[in-house]
C-alpha positions as CSV (number, residue, x, y, z in Angstrom):
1,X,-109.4,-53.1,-40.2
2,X,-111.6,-56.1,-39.8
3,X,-112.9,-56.1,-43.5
4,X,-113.5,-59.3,-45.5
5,X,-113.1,-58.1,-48.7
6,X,-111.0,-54.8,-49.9
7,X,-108.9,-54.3,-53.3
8,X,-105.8,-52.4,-52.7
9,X,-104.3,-49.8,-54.9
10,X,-100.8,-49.1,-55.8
11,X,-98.3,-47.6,-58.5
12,X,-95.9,-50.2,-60.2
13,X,-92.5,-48.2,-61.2
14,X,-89.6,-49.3,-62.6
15,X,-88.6,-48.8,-58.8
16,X,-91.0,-50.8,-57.2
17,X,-94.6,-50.8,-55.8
18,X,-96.1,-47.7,-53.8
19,X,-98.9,-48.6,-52.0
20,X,-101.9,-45.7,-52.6
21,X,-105.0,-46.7,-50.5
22,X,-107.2,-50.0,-49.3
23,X,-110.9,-49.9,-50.8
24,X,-113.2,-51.3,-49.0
25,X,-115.7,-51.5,-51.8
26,X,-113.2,-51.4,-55.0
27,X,-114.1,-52.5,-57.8
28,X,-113.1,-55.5,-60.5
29,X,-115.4,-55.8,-62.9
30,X,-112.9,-54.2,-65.8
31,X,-110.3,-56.7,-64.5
32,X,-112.8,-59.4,-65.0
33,X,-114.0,-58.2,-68.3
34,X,-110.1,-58.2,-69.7
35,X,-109.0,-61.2,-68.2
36,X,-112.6,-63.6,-68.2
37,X,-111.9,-64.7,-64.2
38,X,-114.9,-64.9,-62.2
39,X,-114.0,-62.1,-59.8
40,X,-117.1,-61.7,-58.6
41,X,-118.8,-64.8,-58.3
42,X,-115.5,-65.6,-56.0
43,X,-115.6,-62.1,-54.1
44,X,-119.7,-63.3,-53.6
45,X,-119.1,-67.0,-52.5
46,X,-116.7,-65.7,-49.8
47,X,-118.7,-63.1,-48.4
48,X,-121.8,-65.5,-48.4
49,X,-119.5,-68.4,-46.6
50,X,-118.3,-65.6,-44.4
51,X,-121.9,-64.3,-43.4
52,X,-123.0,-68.3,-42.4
53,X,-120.0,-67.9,-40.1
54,X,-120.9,-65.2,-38.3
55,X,-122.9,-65.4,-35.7
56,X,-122.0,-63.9,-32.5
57,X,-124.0,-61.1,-32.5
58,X,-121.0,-59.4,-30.6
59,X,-118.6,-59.9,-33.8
60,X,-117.9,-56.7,-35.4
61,X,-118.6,-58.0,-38.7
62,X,-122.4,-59.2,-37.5
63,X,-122.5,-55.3,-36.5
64,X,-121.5,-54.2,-39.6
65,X,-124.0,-56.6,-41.6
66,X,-126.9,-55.6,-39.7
67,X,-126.9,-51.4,-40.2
């Protein structure tokens, strides 16, 4: 898939895990809220680091940054 960041989504049964879907924009701010960790400042700092990284303008990623 190529993405950096994504938050997955599954169903925890007695059972097991299902897996549902991959979001590649999901969100954590109600996790973050409940539990005080700084989701997105650490979501942020690795998309910046990632982003200085980058770039060959041939890298999909660049691609994607630039539409």
């Amino acid at each position: 898939m190529g993405l950096v960041y994504a938050a997955l989504d599954f169903v925890v049964t007695a059972d097991g895990w299902t897996y549902l879907e991959t979001n590649c924009a999901g969100e954590s701010g109600w996790i973050e809220a409940l539990t005080g960790l700084s989701i997105s400042t650490a979501i942020a700092r690795l998309l910046t680091h990632h982003a200085h990284e980058t770039t060959d303008t041939r890298h999909p990623a660049a691609t994607r940054a630039r539409m």
